[in-house]
C-alpha positions as CSV (number, residue, x, y, z in Angstrom):
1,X,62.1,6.5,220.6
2,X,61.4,6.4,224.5
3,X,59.6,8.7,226.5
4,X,62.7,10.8,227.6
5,X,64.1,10.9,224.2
6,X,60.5,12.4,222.7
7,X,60.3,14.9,225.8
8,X,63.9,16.0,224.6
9,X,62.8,16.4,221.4
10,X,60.1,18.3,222.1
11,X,61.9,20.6,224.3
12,X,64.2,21.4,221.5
13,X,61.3,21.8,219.1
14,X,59.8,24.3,221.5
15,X,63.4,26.2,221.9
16,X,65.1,26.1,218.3
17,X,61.9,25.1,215.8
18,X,60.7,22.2,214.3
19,X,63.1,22.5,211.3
20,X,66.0,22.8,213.5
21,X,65.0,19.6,215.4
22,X,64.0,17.4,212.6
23,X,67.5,18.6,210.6
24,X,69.7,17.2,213.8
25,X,68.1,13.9,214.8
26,X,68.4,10.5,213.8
27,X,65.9,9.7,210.7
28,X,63.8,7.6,212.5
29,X,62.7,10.0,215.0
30,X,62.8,12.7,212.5
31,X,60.0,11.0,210.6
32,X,58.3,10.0,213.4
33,X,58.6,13.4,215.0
34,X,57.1,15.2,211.6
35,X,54.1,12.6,212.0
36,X,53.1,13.7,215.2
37,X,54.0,16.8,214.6
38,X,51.5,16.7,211.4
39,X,48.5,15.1,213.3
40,X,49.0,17.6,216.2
41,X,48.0,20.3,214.1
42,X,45.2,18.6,211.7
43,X,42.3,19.7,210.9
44,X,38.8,18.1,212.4
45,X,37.8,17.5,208.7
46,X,34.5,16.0,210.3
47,X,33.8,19.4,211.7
48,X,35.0,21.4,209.2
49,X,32.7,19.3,206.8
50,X,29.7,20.2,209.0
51,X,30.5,23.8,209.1
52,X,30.7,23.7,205.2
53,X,27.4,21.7,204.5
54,X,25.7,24.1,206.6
55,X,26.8,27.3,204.9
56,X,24.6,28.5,202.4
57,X,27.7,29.4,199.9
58,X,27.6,26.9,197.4
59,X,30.4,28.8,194.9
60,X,32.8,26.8,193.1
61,X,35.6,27.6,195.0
62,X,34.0,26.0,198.1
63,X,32.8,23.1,196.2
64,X,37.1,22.2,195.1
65,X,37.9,22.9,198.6
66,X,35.7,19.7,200.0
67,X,36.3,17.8,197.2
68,X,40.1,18.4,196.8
69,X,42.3,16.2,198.8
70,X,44.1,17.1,201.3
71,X,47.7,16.3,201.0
């Protein structure tokens, strides 16, 4: 994908929606599209971790959540 095609594509995805985008491009930049698109919008688990350890709740439900995996 070059540099005009992904500022195409994310024009569109800003117009008409992610889903709308990934559903009418080729498969290659549809997956590659959804993989940016996925570590755009992830989580700082580092932070997140740091915020957790220093919280004083200890309950079981907070203990799966930083155990669980993520995806």
């Amino acid at each position: 994908m070059t540099r005009t095609q992904y500022k195409l594509h994310q024009r569109c995805i800003r117009d008409n929606g992610l889903r709308y985008t990934l559903a009418n491009v080729s498969v290659g930049d549809s997956l590659t599209l959804a993989k940016l698109h996925l570590l755009a919008n992830m989580d700082d688990m580092l932070a997140w971790r740091v915020r957790w350890i220093n919280q004083s709740d200890t309950t079981r439900a907070n203990v799966i959540r930083l155990t669980s995996p993520l995806l």
